[in-house]
N, C-alpha and C positions, 0 to 999 in steps of 0.2 A: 692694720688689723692683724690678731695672730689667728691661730685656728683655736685656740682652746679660749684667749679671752679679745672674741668682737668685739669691734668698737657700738657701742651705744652712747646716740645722739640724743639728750636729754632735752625737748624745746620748751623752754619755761615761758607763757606768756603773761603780761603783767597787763594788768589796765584798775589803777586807784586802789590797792591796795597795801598801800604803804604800812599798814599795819602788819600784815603780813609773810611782804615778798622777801626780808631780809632770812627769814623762816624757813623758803621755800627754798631758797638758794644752798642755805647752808646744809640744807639736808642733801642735796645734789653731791656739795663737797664731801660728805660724812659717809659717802658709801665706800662701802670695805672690796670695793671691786677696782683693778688697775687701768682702766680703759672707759673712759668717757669722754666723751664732747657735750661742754655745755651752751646751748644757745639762746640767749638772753632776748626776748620782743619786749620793748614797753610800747605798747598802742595808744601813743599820745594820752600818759594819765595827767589829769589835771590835777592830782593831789604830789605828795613829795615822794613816790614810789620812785622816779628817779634817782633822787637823792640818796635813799636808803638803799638802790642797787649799786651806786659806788661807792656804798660806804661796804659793801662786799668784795668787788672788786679785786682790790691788793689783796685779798684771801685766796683767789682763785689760782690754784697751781696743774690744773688741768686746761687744756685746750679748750679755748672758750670765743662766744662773738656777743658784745650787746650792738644792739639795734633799737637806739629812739626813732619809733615814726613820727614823722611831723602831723598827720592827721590820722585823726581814730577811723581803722578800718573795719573792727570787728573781729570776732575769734575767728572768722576763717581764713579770711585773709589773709589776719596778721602771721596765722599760720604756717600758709603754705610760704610767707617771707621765709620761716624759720624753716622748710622742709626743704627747700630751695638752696640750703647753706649746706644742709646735715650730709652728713658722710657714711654715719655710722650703719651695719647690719640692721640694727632695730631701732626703733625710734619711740619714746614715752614724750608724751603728751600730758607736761605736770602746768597745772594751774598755779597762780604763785599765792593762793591762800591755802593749797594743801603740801604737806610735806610726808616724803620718801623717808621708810624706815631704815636704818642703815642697811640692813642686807639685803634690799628692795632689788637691784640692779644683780647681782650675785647670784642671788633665788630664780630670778626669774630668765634669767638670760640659759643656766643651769635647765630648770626644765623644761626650755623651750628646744634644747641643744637634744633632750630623749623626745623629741615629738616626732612624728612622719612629716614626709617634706610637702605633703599639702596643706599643713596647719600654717598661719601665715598669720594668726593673733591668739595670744595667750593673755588672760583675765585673770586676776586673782582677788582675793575676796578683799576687802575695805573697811579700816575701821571709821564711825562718823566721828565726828569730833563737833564742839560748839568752838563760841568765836573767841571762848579763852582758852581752846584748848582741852578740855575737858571731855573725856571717852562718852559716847553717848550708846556704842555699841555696833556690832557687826553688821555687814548688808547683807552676808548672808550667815544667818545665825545658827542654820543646820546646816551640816557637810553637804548635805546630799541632794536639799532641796532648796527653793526657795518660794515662801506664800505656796507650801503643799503642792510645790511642781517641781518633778524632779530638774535639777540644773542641767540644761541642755548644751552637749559639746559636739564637735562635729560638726556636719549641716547643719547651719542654727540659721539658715533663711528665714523659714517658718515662724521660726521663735523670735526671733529679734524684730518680726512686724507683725506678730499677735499681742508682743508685751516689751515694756521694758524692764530687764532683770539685769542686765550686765553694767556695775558702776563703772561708767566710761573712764575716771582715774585710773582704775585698774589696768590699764591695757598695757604691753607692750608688741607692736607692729610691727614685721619686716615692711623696712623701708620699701620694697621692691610692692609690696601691697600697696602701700601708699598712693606709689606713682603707679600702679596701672592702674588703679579708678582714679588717678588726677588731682591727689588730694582732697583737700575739703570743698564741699561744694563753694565757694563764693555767693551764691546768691540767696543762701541761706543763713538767717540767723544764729544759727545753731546746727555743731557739727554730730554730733554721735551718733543721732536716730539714723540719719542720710550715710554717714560713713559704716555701719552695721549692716544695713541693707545692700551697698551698693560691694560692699566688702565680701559681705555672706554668701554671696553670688559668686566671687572665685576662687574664696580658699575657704581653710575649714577655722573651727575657732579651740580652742582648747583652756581648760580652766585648772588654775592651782589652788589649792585648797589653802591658801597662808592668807592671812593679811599683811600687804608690805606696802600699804599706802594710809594716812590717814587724809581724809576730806573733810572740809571743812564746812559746817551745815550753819548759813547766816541769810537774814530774810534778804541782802542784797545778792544775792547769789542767780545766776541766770536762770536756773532750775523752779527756782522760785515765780519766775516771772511768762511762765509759760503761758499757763493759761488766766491771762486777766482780760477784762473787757480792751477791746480794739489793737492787743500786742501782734505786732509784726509777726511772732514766733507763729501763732494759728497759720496764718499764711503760707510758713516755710514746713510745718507738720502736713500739709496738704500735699505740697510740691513733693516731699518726702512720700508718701501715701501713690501719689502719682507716677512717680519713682518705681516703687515697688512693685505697680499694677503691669508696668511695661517689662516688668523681669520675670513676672512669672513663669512657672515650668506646669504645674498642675494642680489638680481639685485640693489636694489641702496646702499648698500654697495659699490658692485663689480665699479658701476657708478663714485661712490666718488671716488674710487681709481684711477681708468680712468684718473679722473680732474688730480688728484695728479698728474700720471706717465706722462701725457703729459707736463705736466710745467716742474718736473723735468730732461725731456728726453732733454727739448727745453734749458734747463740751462747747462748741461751736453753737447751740440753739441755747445752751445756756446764759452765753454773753452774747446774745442775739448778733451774732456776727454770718448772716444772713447770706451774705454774697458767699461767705468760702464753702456753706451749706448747701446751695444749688449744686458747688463743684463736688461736695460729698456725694449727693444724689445721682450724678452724673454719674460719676467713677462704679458708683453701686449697682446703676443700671449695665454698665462695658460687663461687669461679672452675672456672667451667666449663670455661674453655680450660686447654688441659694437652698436654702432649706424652708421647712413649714416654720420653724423658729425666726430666723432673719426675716423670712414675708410679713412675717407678724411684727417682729419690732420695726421693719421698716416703715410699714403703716402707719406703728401708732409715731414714730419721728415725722413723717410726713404730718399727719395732723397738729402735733407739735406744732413744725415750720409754719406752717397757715395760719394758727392759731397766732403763732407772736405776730406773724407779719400783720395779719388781720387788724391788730390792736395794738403795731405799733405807728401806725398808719396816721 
């Protein structure tokens, strides 16, 4: 590592996207920056995404690890295999159907280098893409806002368990954040909601206004599969929710979480997923703070809940 250009550990996870991983990879090599480490996870894909990562391979002229798991662990997991390896100052978190704009690594290492030293994740904007590739346009399409809120830097507690606004491709992480909340939870489906929250709590977040990633937006995509009847994911947005409730510091805290639990309770009675519903209710009654608005949508949720249970009986 020098002092002007960090090492940045780039952990690429694959699982059955052969279509795309040769994409993701090369984008890794294409950046106009002298210092990286690339770490390769295939999490046991059953398609030929193997194949097409050695067919990059003899390309690679930076420091690099692949790693086939023998059995499919999951994005968090297979993760923390790859965060377990990294070396680097900061750490990016590239999916292998999305690809890094060349100055992606450059830009962003740049202005993470003018932040204060308690920023410890820096976000920048994203452009979508379809599954050929195709610009579909920005996540955040005004500088300043996003969905008529301004972009929140800094303490983003609050913010990152009222809403989701920050496209988790965007990130790049000091690794040292990483490892004190332990990396990705394991026991979770799905990393970003749980690593935002659990993150927000000790360092600050800071945002660039570039786009230096594009993401790639296709119906098998995890994000896609969130909320469907009976998916695992319901489960792990609880566990995350619950998460949240034990970090709090105060009333608009507690507030943000409110937002949170009512959306996800109304998502949760929509695929009548019943059980994780009781725990919404629970968690709703631990918060003490409440308003005449939340009394009332609790209410009519509860009659909601009775009402499916009643008749689905």
């Amino acid at each position: 590592m020098t002092t002007t250009h960090p090492l940045v550990s780039v952990i690429c996870l694959s699982y059955n996207n052969a279509a795309y991983v040769k994409e993701a990879l090369l984008s890794v090599l294409q950046q106009d920056y002298p210092n990286i480490e690339l770490i390769i996870i295939d999490d046991a894909s059953e398609d030929h995404s193997v194949a097409q990562i050695k067919q990059v391979i003899p390309q690679i002229k930076i420091p690099y690890q692949c790693i086939v798991l023998p059995h499919n662990l999951g994005v968090c997991k297979a993760f923390n295999i790859g965060l377990a390896h990294a070396k680097g100052e900061y750490v990016i978190d590239l999916a292998s159907d999305d690809v890094l704009l060349p100055n992606r690594v450059r830009h962003g290492v740049h202005y993470f280098s003018k932040q204060p030293e308690q920023v410890g994740v820096c976000f920048c904007n994203v452009i979508y893409m379809d599954a050929n590739g195709k610009e579909l346009g920005l996540h955040f399409s005004d500088q300043k806002t996003y969905r008529n809120k301004k972009i929140k830097e800094g303490d983003v507690f609050a913010e990152v368990i009222r809403r989701f606004y920050i496209s988790a491709p965007g990130m790049l992480m000091r690794r040292t954040v990483l490892e004190k909340v332990g990396g990705y939870n394991e026991a979770l489906t799905f990393e970003d909601f749980d690593f935002w929250v659990r993150s927000a709590r000790i360092t600050h977040y800071a945002y660039e206004n570039k786009p230096l990633i594009k993401k790639r937006v296709i119906n098998e995509s995890l994000s896609n599969k969130i909320y469907v009847r009976e998916s695992k994911h319901l489960q792990s947005i609880l566990i995350v929710c619950q998460t949240a409730y034990r970090l709090l510091k105060n009333r608009t805290e507690a507030l943000a979480l409110k937002e949170r639990i009512t959306y996800e309770l109304s998502q949760t009675l929509n695929y009548r997923a019943l059980d994780i519903a009781e725990h919404y209710f629970q968690l709703n009654h631990k918060l003490s703070t409440s308003t005449i608005y939340y009394s009332l949508v609790f209410g009519y949720l509860r009659c909601k809940y009775w009402f499916i249970k009643l008749f689905s009986n």
